[in-house]
mmCIF file of the N, C-alpha and C atoms, coordinates in Angstrom:
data_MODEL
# 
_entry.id   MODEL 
# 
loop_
_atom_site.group_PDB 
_atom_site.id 
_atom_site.type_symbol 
_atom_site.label_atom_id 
_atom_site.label_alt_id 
_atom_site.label_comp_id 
_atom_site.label_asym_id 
_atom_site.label_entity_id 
_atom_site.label_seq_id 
_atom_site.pdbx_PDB_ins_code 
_atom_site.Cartn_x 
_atom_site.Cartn_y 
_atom_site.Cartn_z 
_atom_site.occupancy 
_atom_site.B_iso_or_equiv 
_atom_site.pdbx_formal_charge 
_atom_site.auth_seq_id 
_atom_site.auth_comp_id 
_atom_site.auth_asym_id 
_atom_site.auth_atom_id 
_atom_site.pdbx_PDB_model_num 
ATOM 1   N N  . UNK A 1 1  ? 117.614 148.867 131.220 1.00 0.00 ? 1  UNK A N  1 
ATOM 2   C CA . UNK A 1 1  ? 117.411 148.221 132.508 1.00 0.00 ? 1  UNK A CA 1 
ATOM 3   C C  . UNK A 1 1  ? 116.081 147.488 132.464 1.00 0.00 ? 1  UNK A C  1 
ATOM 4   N N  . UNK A 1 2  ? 116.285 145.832 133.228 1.00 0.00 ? 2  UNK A N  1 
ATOM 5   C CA . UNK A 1 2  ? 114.494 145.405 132.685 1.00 0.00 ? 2  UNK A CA 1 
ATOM 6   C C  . UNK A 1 2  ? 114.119 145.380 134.190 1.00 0.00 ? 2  UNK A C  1 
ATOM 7   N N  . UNK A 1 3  ? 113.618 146.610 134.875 1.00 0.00 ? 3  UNK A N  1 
ATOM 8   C CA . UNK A 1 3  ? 112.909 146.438 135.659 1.00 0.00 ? 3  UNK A CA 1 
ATOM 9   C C  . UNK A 1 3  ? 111.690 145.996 135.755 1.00 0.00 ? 3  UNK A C  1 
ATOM 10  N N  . UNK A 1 4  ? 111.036 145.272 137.348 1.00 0.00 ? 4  UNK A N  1 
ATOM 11  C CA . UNK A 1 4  ? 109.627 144.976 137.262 1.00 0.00 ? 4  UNK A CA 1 
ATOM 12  C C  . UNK A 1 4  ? 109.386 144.962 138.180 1.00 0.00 ? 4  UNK A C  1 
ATOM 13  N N  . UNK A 1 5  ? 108.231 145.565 138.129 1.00 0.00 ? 5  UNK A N  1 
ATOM 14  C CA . UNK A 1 5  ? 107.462 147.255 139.340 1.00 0.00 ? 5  UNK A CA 1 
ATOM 15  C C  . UNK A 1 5  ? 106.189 146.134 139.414 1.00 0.00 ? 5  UNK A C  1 
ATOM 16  N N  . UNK A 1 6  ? 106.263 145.846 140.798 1.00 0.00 ? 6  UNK A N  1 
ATOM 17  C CA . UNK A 1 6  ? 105.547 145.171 142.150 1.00 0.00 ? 6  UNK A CA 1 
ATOM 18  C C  . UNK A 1 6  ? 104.104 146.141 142.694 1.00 0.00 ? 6  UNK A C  1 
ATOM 19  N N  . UNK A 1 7  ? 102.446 145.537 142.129 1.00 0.00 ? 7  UNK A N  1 
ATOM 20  C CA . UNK A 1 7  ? 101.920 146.162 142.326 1.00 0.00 ? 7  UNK A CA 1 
ATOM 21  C C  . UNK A 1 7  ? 100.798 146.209 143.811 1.00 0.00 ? 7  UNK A C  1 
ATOM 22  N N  . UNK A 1 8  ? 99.919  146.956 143.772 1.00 0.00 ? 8  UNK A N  1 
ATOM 23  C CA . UNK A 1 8  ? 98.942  146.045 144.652 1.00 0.00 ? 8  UNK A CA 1 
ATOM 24  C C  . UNK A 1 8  ? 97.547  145.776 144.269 1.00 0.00 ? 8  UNK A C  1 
ATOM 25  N N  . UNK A 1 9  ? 96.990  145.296 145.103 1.00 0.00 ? 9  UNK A N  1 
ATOM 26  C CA . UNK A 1 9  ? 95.401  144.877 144.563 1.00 0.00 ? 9  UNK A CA 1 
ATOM 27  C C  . UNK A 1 9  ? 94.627  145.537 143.974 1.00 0.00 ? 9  UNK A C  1 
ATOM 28  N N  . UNK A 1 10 ? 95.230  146.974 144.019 1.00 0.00 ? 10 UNK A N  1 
ATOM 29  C CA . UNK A 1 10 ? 94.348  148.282 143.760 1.00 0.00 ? 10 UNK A CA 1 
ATOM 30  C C  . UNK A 1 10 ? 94.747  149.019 142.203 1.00 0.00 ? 10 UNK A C  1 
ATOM 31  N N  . UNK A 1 11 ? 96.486  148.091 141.670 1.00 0.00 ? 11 UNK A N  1 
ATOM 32  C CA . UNK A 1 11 ? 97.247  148.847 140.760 1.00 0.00 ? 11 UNK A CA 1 
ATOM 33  C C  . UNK A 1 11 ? 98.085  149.593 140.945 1.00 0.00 ? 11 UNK A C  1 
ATOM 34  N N  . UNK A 1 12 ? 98.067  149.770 142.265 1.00 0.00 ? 12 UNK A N  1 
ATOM 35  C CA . UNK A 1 12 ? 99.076  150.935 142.731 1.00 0.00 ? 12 UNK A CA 1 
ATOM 36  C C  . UNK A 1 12 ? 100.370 150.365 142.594 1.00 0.00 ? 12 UNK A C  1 
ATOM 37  N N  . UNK A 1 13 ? 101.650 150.992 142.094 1.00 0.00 ? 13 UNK A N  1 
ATOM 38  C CA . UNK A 1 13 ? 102.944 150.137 142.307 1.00 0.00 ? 13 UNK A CA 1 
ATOM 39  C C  . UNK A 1 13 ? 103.479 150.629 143.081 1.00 0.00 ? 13 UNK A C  1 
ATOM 40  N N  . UNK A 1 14 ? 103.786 149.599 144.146 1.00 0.00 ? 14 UNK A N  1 
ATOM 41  C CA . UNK A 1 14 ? 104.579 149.722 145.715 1.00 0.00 ? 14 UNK A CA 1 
ATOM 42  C C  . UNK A 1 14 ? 106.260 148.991 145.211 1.00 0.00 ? 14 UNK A C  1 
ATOM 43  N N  . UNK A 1 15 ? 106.499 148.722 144.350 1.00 0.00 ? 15 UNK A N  1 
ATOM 44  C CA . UNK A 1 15 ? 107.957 148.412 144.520 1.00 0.00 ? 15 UNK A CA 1 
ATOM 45  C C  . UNK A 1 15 ? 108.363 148.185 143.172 1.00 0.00 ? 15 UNK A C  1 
ATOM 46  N N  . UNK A 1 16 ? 109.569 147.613 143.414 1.00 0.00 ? 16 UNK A N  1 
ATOM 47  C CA . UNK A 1 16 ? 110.656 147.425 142.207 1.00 0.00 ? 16 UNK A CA 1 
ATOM 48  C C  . UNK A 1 16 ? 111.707 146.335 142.623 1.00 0.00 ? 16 UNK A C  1 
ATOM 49  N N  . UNK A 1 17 ? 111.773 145.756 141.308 1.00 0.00 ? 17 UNK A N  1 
ATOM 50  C CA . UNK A 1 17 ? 112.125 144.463 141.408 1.00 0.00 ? 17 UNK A CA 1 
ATOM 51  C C  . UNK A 1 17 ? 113.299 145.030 140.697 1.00 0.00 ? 17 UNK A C  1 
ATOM 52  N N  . UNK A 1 18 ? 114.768 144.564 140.729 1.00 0.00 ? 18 UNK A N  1 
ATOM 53  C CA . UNK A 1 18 ? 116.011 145.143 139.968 1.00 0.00 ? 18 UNK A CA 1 
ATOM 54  C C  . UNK A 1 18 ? 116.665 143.785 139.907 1.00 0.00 ? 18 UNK A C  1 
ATOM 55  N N  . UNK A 1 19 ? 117.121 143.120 138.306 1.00 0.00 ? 19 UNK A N  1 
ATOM 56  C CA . UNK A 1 19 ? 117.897 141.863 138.307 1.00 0.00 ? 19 UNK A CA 1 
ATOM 57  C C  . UNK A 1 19 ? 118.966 141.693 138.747 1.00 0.00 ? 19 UNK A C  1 
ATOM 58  N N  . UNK A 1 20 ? 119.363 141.075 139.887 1.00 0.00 ? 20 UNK A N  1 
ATOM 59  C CA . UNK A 1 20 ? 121.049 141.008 140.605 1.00 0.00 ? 20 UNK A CA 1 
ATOM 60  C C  . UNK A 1 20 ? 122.004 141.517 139.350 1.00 0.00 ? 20 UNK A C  1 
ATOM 61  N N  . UNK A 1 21 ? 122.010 141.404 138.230 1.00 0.00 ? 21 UNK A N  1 
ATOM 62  C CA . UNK A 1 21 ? 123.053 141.250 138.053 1.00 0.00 ? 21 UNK A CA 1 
ATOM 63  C C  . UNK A 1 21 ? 123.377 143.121 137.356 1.00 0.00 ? 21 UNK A C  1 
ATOM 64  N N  . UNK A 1 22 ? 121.900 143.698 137.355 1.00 0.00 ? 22 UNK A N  1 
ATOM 65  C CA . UNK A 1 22 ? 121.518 145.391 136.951 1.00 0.00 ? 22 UNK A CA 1 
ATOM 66  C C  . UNK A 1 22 ? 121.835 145.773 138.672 1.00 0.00 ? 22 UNK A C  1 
ATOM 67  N N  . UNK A 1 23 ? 121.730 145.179 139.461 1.00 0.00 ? 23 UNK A N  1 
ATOM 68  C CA . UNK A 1 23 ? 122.097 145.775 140.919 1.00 0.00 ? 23 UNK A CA 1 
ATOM 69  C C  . UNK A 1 23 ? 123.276 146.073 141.236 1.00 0.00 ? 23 UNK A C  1 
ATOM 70  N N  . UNK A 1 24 ? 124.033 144.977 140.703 1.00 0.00 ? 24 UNK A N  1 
ATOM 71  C CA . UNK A 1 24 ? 125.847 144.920 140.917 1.00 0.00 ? 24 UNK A CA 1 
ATOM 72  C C  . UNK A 1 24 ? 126.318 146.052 140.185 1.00 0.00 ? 24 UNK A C  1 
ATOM 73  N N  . UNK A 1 25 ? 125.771 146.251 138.468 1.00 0.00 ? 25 UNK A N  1 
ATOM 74  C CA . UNK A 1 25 ? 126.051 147.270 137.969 1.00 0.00 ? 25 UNK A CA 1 
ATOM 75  C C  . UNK A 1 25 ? 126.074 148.654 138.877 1.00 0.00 ? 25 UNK A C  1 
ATOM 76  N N  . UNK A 1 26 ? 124.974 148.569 139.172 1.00 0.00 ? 26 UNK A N  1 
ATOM 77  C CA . UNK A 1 26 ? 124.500 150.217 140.224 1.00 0.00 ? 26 UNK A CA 1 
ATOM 78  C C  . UNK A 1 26 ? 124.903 150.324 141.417 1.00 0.00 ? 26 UNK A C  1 
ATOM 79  N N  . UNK A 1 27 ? 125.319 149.502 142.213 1.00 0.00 ? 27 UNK A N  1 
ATOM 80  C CA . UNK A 1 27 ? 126.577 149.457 143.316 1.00 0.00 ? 27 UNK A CA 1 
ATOM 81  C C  . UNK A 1 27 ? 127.693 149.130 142.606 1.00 0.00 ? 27 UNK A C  1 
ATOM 82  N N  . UNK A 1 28 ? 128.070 149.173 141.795 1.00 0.00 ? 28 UNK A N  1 
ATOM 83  C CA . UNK A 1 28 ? 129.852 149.708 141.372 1.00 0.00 ? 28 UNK A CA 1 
ATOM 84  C C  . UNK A 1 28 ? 129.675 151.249 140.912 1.00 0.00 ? 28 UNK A C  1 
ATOM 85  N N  . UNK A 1 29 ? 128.555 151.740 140.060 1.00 0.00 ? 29 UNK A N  1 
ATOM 86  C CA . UNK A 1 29 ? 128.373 153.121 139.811 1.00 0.00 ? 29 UNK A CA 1 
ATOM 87  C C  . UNK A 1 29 ? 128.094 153.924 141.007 1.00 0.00 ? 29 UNK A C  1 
ATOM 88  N N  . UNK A 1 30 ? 127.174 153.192 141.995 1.00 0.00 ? 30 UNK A N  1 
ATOM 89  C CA . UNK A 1 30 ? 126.757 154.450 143.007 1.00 0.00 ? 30 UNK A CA 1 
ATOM 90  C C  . UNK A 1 30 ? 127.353 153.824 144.403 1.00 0.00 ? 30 UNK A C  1 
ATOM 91  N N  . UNK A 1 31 ? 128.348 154.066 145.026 1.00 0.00 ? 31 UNK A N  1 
ATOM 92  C CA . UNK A 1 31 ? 128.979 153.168 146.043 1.00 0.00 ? 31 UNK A CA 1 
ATOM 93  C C  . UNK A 1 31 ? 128.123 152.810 146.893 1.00 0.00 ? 31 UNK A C  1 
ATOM 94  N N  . UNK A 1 32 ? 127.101 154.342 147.490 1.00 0.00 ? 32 UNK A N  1 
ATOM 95  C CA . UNK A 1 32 ? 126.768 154.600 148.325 1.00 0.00 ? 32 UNK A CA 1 
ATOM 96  C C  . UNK A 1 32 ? 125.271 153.929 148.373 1.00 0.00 ? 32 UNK A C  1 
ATOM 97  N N  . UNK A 1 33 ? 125.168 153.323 147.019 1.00 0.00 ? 33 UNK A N  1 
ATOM 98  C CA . UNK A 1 33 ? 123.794 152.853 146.958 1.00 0.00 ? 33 UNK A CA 1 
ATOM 99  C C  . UNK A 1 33 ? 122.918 152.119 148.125 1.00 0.00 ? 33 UNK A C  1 
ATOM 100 N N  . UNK A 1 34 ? 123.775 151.211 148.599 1.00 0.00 ? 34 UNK A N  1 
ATOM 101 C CA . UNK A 1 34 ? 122.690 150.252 149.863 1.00 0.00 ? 34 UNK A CA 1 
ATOM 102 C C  . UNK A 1 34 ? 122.403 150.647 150.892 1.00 0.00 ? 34 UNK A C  1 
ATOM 103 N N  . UNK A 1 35 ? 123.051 152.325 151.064 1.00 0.00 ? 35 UNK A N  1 
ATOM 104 C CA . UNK A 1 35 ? 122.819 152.660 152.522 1.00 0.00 ? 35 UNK A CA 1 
ATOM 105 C C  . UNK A 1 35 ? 121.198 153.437 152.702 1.00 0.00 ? 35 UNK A C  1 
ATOM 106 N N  . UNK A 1 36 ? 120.818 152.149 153.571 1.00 0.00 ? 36 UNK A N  1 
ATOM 107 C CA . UNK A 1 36 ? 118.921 152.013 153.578 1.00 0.00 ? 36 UNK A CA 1 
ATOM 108 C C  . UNK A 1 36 ? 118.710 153.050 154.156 1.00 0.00 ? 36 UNK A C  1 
ATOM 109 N N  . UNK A 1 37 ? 119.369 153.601 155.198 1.00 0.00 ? 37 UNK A N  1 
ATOM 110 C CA . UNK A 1 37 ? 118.885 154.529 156.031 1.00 0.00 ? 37 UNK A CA 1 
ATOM 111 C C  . UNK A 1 37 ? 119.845 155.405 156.617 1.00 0.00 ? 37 UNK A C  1 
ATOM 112 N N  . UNK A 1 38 ? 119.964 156.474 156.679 1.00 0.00 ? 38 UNK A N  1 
ATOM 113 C CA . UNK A 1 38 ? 121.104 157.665 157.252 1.00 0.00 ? 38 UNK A CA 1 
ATOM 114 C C  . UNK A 1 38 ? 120.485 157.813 158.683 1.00 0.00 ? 38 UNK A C  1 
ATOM 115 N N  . UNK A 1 39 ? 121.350 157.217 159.760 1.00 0.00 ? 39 UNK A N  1 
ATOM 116 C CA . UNK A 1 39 ? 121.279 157.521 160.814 1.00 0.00 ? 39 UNK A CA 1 
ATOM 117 C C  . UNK A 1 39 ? 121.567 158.990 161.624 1.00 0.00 ? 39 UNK A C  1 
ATOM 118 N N  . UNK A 1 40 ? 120.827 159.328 162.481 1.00 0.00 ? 40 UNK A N  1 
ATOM 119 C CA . UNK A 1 40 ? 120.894 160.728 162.804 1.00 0.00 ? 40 UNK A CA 1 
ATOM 120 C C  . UNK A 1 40 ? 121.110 160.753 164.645 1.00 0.00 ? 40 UNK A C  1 
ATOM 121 N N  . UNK A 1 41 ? 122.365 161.102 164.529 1.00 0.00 ? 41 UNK A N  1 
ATOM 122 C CA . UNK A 1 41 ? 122.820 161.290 165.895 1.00 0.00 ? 41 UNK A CA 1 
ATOM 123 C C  . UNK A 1 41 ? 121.749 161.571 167.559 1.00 0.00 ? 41 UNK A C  1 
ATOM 124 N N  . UNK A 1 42 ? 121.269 161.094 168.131 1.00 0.00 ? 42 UNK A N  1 
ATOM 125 C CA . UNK A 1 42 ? 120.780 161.332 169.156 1.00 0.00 ? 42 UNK A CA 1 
ATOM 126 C C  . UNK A 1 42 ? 120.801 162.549 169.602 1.00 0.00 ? 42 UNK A C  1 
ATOM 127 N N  . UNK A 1 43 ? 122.100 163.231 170.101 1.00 0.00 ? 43 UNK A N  1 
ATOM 128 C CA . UNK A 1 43 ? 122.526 164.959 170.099 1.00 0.00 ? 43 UNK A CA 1 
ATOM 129 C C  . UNK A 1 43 ? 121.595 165.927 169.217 1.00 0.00 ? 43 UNK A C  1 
ATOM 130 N N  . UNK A 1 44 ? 121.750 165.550 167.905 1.00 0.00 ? 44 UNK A N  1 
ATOM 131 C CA . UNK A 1 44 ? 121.201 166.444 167.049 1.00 0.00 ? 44 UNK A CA 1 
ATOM 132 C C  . UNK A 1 44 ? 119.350 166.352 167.034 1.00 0.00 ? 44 UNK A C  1 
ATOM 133 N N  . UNK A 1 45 ? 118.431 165.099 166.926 1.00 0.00 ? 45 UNK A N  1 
ATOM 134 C CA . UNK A 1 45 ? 117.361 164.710 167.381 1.00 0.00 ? 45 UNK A CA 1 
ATOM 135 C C  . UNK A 1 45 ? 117.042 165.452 168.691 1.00 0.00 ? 45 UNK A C  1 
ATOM 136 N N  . UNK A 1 46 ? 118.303 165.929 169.665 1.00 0.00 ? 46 UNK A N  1 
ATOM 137 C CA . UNK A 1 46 ? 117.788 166.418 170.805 1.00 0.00 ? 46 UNK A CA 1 
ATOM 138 C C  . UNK A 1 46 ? 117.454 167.946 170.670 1.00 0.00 ? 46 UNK A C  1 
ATOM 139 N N  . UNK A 1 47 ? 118.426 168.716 170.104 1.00 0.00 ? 47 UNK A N  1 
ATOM 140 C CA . UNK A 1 47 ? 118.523 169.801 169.481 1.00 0.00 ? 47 UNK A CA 1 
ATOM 141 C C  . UNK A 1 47 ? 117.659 170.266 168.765 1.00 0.00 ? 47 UNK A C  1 
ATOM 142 N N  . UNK A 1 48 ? 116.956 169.376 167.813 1.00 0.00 ? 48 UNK A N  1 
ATOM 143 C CA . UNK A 1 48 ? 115.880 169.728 166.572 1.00 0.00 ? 48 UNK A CA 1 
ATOM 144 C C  . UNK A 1 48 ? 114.755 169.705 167.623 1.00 0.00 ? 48 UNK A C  1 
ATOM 145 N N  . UNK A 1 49 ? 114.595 168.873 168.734 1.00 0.00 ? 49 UNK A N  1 
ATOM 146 C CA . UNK A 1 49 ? 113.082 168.798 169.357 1.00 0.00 ? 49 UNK A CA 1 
ATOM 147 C C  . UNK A 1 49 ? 113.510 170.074 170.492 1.00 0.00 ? 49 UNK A C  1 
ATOM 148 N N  . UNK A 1 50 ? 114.134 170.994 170.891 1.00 0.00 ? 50 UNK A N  1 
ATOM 149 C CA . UNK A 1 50 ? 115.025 171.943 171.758 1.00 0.00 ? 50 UNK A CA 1 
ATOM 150 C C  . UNK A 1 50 ? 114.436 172.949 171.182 1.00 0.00 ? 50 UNK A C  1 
ATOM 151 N N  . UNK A 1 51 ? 114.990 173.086 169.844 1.00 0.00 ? 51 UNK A N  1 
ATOM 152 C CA . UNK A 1 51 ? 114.420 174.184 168.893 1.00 0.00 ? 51 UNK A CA 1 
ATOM 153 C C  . UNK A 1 51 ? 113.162 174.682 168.341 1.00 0.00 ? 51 UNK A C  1 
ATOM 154 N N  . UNK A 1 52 ? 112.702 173.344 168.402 1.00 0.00 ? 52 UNK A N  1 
ATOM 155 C CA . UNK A 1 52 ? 111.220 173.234 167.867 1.00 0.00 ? 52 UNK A CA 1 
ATOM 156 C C  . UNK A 1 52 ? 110.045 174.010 169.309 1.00 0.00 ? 52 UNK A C  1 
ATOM 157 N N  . UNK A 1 53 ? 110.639 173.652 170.831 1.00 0.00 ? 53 UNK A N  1 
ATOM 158 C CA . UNK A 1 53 ? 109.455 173.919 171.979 1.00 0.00 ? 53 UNK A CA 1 
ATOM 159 C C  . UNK A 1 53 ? 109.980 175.078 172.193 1.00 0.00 ? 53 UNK A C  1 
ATOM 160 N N  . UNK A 1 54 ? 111.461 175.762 171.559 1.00 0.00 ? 54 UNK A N  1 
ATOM 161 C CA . UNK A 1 54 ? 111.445 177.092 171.907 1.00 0.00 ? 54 UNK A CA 1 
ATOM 162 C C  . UNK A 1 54 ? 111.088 177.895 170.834 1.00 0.00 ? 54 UNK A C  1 
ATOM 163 N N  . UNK A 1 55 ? 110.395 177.344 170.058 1.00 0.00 ? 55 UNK A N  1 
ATOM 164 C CA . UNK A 1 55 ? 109.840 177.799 168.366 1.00 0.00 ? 55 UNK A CA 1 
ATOM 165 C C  . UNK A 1 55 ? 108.383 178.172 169.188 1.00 0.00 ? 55 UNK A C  1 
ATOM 166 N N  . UNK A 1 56 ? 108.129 176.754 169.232 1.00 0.00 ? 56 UNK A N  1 
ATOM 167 C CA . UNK A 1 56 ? 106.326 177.089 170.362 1.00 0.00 ? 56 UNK A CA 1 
ATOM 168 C C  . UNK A 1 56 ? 106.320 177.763 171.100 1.00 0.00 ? 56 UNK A C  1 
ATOM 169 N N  . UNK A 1 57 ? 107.203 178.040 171.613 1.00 0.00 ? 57 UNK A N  1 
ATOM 170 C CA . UNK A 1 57 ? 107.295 179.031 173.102 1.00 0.00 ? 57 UNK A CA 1 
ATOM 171 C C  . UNK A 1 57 ? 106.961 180.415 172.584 1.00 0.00 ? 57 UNK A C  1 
ATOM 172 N N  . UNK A 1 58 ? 107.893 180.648 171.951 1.00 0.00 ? 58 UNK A N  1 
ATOM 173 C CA . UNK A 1 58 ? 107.557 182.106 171.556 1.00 0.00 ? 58 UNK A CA 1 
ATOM 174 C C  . UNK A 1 58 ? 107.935 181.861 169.401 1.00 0.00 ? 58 UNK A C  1 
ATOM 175 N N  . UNK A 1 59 ? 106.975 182.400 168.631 1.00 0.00 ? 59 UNK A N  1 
ATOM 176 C CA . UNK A 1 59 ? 107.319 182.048 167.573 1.00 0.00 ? 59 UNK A CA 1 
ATOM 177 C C  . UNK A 1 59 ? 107.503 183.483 166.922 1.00 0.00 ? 59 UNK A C  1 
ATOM 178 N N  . UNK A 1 60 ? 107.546 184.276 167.374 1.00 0.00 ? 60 UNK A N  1 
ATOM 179 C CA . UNK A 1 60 ? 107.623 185.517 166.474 1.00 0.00 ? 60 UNK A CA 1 
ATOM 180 C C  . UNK A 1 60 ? 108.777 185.569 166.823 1.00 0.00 ? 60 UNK A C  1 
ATOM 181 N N  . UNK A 1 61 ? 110.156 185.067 167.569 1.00 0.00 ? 61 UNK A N  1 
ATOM 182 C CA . UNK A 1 61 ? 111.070 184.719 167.401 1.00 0.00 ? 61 UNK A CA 1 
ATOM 183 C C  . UNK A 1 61 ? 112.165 184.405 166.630 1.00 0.00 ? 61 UNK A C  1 
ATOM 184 N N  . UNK A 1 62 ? 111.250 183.273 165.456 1.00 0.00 ? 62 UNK A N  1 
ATOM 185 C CA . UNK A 1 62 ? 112.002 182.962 164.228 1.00 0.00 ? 62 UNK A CA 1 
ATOM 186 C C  . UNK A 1 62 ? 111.453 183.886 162.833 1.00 0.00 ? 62 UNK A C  1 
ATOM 187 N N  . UNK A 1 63 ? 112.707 183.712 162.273 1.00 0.00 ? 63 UNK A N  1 
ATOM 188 C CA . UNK A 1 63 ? 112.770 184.361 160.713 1.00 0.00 ? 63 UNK A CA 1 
ATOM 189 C C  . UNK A 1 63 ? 112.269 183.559 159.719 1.00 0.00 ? 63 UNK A C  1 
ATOM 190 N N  . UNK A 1 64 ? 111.817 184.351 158.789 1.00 0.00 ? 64 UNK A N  1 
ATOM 191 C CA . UNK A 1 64 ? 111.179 183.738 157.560 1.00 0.00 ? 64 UNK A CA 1 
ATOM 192 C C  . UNK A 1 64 ? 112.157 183.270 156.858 1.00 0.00 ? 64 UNK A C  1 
ATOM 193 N N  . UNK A 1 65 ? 112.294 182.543 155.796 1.00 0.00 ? 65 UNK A N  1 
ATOM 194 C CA . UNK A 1 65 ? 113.284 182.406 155.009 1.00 0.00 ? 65 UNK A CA 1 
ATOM 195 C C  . UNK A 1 65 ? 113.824 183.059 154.152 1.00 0.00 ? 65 UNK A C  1 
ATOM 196 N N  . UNK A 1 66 ? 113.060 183.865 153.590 1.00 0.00 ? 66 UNK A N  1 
ATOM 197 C CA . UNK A 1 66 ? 113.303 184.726 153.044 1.00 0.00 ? 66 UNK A CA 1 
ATOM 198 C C  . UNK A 1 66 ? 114.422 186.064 153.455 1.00 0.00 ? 66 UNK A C  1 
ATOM 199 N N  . UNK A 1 67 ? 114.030 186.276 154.645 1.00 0.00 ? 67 UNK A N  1 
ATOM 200 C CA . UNK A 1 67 ? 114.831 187.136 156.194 1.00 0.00 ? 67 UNK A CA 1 
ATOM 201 C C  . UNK A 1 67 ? 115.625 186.441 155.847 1.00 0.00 ? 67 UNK A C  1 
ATOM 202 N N  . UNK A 1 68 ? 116.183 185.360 156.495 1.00 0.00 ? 68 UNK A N  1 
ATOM 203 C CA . UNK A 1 68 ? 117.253 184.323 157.166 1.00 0.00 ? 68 UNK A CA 1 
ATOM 204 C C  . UNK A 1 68 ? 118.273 184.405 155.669 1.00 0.00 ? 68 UNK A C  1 
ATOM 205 N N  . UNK A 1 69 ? 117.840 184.028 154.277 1.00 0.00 ? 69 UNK A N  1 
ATOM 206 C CA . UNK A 1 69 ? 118.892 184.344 153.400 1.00 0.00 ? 69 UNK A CA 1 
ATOM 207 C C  . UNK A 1 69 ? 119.397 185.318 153.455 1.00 0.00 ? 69 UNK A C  1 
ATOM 208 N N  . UNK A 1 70 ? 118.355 186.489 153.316 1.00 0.00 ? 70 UNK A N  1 
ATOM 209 C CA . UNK A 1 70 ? 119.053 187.999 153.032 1.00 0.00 ? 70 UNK A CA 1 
ATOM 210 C C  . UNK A 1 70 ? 119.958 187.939 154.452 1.00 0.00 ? 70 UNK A C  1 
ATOM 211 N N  . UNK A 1 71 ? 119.890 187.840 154.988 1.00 0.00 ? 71 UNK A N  1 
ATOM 212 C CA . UNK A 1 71 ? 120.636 188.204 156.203 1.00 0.00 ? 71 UNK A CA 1 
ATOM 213 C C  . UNK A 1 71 ? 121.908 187.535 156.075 1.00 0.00 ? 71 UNK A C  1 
ATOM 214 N N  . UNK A 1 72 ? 121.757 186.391 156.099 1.00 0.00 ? 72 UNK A N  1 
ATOM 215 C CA . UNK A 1 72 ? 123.272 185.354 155.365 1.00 0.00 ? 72 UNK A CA 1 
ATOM 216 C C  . UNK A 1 72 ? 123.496 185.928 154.691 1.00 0.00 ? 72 UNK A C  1 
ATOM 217 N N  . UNK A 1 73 ? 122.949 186.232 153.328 1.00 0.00 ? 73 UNK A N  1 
ATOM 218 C CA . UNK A 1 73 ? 123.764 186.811 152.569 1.00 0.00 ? 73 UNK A CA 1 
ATOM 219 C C  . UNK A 1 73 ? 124.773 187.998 152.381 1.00 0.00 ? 73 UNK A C  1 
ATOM 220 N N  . UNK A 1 74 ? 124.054 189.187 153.085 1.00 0.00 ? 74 UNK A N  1 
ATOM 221 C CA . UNK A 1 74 ? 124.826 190.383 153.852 1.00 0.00 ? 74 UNK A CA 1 
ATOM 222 C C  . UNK A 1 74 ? 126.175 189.997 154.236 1.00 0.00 ? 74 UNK A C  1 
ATOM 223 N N  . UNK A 1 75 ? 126.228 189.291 154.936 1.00 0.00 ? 75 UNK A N  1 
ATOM 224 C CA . UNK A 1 75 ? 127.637 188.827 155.563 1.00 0.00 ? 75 UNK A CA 1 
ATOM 225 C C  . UNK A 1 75 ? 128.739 188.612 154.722 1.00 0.00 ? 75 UNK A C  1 
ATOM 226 N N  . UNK A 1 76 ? 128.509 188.162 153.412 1.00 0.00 ? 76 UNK A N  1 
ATOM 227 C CA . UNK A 1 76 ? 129.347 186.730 152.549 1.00 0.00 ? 76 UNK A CA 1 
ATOM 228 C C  . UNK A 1 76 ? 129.659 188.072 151.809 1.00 0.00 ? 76 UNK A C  1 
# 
């Protein structure tokens, strides 16, 4: 692949340059390739910020992860 990596004033490389025709290759291999961004339902955004002020509210509430597997796991 002849990529070419886009730097900045500093050297740092901020990007990547891919030749149309190495792109076409990698959208027939990866279908899913161009999707820029996975949108996340409004509902669920509401839920995660729901969870989070009843996390603050009281936090000795939630389980460690460690807890939370073993406990899943018990079940299975």
């Amino acid at each position: 692949m002849n990529l070419q990596y886009v730097s900045d004033s500093k050297g740092k490389t901020t990007g990547v340059f891919i030749p149309i025709n190495e792109w076409n290759e990698l959208k027939k291999k990866y279908e899913s390739i161009e999707l820029e961004e996975l949108s996340v339902a409004d509902w669920h955004k509401d839920l995660v910020v729901k969870r989070l002020e009843d996390y603050k509210e009281n936090p000795d509430s939630a389980m460690d992860f460690d807890s939370a597997m073993d406990d899943i796991e018990k079940d299975l």
